[in-house]
OpenMM code with the backbone's topology and positions (N, CA, C; nanometers):
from openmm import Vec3, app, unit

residues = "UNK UNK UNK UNK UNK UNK UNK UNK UNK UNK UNK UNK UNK UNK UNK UNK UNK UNK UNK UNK UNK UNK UNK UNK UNK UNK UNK UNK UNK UNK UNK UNK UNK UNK UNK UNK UNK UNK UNK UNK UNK UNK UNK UNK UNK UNK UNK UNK UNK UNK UNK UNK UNK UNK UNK UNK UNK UNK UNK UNK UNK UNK UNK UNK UNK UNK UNK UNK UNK UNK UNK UNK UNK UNK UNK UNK UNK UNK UNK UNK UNK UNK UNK UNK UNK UNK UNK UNK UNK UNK UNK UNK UNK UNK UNK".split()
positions = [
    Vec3(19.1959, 17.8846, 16.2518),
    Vec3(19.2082, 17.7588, 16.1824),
    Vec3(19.3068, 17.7749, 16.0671),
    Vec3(19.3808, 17.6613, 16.0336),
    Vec3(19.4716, 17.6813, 15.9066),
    Vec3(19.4334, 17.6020, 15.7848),
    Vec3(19.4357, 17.6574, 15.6912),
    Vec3(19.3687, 17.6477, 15.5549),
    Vec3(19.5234, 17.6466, 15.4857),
    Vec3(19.5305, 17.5520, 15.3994),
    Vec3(19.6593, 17.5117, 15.2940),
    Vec3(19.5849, 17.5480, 15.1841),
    Vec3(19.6715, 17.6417, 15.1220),
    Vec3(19.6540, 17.6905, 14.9601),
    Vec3(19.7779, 17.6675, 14.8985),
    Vec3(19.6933, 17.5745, 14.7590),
    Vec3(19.8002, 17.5441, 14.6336),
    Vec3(19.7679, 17.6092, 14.5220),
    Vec3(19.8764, 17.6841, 14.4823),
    Vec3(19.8865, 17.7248, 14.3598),
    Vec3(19.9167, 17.6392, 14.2553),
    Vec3(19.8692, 17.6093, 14.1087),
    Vec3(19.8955, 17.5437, 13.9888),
    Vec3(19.8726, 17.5961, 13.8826),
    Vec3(19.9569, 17.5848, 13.8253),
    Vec3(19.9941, 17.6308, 13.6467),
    Vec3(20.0525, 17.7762, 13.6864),
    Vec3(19.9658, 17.8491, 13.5822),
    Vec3(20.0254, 17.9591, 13.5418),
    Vec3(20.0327, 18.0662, 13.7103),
    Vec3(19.9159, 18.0090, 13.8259),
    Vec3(19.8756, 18.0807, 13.8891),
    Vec3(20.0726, 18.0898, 13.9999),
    Vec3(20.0429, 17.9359, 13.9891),
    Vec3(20.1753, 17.9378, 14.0848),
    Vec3(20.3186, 18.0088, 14.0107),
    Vec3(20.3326, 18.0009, 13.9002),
    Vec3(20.4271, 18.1134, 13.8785),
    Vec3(20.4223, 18.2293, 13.9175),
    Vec3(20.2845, 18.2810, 13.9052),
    Vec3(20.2202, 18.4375, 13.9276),
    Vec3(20.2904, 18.4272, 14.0810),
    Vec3(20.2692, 18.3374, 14.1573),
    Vec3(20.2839, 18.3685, 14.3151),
    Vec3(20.4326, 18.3592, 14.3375),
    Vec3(20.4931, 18.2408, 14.2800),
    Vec3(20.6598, 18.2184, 14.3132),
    Vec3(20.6349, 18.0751, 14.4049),
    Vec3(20.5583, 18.0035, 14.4350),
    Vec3(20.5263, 17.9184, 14.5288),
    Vec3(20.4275, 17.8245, 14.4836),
    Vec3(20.4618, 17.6821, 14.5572),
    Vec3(20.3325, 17.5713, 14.4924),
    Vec3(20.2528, 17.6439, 14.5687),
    Vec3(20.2771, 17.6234, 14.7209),
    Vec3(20.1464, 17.6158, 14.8218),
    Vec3(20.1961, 17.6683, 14.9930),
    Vec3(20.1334, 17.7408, 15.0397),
    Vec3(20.1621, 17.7857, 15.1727),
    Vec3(20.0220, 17.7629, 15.2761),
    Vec3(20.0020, 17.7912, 15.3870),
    Vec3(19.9016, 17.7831, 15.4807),
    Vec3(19.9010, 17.9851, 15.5599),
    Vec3(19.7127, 17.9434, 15.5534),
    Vec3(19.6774, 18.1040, 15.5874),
    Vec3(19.6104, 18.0281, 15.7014),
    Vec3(19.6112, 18.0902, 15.8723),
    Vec3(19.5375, 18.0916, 15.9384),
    Vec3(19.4249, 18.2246, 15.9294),
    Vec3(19.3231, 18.1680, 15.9208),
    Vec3(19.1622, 18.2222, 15.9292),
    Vec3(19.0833, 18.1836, 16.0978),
    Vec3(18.9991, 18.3039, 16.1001),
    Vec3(18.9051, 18.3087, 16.2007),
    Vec3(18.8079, 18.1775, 16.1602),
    Vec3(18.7685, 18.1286, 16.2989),
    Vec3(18.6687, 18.0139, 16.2731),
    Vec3(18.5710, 18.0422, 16.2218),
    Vec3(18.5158, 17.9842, 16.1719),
    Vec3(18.3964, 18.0190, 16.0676),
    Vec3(18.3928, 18.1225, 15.9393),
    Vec3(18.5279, 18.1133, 15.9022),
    Vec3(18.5781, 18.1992, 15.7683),
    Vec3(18.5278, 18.1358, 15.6570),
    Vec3(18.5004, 18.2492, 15.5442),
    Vec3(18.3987, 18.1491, 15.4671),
    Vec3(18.5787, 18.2146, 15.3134),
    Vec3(18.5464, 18.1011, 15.2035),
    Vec3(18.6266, 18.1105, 15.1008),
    Vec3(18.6603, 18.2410, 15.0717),
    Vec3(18.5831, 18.4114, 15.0685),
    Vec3(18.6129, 18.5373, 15.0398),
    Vec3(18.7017, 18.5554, 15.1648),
    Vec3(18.6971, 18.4711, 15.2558),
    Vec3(18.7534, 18.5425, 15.3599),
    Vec3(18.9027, 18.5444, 15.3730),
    Vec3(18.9166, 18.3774, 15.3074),
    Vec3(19.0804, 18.3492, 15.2857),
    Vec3(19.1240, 18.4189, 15.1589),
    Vec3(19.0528, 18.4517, 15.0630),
    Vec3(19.1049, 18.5055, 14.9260),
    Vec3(19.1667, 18.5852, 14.9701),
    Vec3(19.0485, 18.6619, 15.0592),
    Vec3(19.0894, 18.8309, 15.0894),
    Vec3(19.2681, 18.8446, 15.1505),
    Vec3(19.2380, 18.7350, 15.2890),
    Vec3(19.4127, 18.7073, 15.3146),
    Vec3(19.5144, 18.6738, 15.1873),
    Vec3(19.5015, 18.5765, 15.1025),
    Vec3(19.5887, 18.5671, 14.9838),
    Vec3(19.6184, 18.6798, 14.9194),
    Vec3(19.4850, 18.8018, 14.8820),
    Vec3(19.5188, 18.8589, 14.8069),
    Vec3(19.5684, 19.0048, 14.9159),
    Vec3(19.5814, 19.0275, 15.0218),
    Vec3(19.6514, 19.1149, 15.1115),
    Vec3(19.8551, 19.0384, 15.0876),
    Vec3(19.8650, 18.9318, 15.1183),
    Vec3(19.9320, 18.8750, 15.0658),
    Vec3(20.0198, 18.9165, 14.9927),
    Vec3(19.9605, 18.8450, 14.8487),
    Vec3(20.0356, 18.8788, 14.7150),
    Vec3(19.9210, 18.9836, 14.6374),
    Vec3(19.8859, 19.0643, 14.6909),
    Vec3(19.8194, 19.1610, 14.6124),
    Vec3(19.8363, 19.1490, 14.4691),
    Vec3(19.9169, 19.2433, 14.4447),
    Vec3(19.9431, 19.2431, 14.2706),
    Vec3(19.9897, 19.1584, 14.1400),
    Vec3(20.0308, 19.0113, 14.2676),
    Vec3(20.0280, 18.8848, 14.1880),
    Vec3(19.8673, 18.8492, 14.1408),
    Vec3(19.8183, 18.8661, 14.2596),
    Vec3(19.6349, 18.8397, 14.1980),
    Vec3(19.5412, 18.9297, 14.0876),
    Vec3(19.6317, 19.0431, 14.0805),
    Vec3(19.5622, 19.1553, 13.9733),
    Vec3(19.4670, 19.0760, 13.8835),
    Vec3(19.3458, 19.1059, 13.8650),
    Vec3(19.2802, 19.0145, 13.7420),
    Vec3(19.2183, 18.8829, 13.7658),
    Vec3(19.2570, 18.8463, 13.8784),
    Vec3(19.1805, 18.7123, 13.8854),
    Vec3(19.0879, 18.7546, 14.0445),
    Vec3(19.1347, 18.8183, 14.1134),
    Vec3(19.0033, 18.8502, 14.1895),
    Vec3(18.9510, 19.0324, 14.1937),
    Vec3(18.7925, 19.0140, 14.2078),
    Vec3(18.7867, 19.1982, 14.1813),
    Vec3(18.6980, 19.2131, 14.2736),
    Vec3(18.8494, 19.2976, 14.3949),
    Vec3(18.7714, 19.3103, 14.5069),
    Vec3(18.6997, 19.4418, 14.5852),
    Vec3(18.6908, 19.5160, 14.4659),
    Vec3(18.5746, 19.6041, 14.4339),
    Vec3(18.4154, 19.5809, 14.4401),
    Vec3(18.4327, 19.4006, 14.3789),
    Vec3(18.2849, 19.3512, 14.3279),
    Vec3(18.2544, 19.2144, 14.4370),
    Vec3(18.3527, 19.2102, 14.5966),
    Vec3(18.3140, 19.1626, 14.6911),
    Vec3(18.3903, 18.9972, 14.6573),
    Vec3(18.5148, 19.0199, 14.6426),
    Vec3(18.5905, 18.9040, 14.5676),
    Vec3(18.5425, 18.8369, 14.4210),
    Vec3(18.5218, 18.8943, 14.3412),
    Vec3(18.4711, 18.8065, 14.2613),
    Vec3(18.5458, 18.7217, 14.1768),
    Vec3(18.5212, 18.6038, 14.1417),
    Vec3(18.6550, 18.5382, 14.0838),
    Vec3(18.6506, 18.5636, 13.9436),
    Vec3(18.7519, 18.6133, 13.8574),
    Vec3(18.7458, 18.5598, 13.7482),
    Vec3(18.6868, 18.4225, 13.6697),
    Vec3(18.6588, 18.4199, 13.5826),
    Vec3(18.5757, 18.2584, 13.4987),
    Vec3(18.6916, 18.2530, 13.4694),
    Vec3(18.7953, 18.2814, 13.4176),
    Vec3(18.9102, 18.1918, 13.3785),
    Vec3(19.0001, 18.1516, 13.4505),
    Vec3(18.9835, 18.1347, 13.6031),
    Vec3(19.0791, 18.0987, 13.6925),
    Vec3(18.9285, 17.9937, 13.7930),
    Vec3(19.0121, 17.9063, 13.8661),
    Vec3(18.9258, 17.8048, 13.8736),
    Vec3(18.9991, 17.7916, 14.0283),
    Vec3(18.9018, 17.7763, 14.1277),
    Vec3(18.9125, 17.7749, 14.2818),
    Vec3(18.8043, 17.6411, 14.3047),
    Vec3(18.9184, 17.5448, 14.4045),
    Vec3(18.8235, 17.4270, 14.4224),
    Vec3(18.8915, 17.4736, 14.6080),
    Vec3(18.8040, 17.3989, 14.6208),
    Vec3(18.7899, 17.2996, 14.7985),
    Vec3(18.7818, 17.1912, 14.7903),
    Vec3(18.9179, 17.1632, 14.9073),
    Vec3(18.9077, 17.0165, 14.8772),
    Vec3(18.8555, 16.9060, 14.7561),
    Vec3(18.8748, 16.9590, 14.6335),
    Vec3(18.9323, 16.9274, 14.5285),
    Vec3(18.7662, 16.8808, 14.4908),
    Vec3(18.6625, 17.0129, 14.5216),
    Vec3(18.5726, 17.0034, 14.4638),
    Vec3(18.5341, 17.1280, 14.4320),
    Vec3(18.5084, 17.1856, 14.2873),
    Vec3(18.4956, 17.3051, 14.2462),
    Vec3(18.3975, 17.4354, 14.3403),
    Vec3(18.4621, 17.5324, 14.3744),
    Vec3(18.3594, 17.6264, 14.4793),
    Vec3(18.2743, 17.6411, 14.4104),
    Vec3(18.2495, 17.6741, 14.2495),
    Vec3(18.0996, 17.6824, 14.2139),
    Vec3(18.0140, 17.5668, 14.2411),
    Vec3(18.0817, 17.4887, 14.2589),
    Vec3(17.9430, 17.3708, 14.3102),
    Vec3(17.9123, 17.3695, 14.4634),
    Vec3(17.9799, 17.4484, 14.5780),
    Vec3(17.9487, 17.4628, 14.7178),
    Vec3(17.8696, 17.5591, 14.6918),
    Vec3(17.9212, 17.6674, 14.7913),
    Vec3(17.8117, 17.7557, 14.7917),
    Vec3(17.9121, 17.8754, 14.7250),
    Vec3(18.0561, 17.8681, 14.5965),
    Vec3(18.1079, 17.9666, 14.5632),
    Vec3(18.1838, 18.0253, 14.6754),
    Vec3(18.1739, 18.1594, 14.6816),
    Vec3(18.2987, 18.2618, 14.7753),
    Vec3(18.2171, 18.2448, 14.9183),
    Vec3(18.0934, 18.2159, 14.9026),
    Vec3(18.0788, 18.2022, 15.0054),
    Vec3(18.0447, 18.0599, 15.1284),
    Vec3(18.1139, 18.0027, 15.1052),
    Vec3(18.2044, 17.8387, 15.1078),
    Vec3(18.2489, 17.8698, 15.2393),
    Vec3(18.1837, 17.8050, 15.3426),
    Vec3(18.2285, 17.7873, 15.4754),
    Vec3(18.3094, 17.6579, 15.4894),
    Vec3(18.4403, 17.7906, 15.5540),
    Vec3(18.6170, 17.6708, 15.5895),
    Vec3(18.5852, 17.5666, 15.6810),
    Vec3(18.6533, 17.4766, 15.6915),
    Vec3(18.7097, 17.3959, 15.8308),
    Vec3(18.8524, 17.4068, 15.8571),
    Vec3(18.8583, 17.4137, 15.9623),
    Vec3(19.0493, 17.3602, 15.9870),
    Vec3(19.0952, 17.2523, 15.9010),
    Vec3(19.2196, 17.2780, 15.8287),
    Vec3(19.2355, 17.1276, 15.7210),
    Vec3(19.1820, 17.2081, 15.6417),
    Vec3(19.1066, 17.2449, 15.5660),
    Vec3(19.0647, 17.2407, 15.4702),
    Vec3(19.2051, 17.2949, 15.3149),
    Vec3(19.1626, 17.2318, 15.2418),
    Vec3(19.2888, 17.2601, 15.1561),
    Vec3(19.2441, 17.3352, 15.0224),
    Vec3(19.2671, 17.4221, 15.0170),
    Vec3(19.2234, 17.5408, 14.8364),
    Vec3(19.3031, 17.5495, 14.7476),
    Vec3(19.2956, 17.5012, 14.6112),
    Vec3(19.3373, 17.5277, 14.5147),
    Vec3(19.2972, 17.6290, 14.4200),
    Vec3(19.4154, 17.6977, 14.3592),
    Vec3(19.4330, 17.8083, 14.2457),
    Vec3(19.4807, 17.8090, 14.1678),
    Vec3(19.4090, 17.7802, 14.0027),
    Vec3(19.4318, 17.7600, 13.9325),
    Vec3(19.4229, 17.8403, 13.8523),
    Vec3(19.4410, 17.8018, 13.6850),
    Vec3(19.3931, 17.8667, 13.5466),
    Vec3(19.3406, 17.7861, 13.5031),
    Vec3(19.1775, 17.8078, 13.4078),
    Vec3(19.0893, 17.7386, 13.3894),
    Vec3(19.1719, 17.6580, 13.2237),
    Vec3(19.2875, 17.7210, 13.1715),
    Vec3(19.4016, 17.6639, 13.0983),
    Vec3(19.5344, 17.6861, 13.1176),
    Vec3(19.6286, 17.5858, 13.1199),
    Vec3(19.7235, 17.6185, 13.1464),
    Vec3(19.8594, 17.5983, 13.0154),
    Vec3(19.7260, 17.5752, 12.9874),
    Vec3(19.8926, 17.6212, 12.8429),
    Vec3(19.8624, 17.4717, 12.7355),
    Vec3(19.9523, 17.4617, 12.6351),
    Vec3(19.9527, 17.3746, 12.5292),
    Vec3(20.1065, 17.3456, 12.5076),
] * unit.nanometer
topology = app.Topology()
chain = topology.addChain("A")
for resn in residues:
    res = topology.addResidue(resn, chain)
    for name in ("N", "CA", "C"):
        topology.addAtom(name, app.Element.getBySymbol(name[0]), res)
């Protein structure tokens, strides 16, 4: 299935890109696409995911679905659909 990820603010500088598409296995849950992003751009993600501690997101970077915050699904572990669209953010992006 293909999953569209947008980068915004500070994150999308970090990457070089608004937004690209990751195909995932069906029934991929949100750690599953991180994990692809951050195979990806590895060392662009330094710090915002620690995947030592099973993706964990940073609190100061802010991951929605479909433009509803993953801490209010079920978090990283947020089962995809095809379509589904993820945003990556910074919980500030500047003044």
């Amino acid at each position: 299935m293909r999953i569209k990820v947008h980068y915004l603010g500070l994150v999308r500088k970090k990457m070089g890109t608004r937004e690209e598409e990751f195909e995932v296995k069906e029934g991929s849950l949100l750690s599953d696409l991180l994990d692809e992003v951050a195979k990806t751009h590895g060392q662009n993600l330094k710090g915002m995911l620690d995947a030592d501690r099973g993706n964990i997101i940073d609190p100061t970077y802010i991951v929605t679905v479909n433009g509803i915050l993953a801490d209010r699904l079920d978090g990283i572990k947020t089962q995809l659909k095809n379509g589904d669209e993820v945003a990556l953010m910074t919980l500030i992006s500047g003044g």
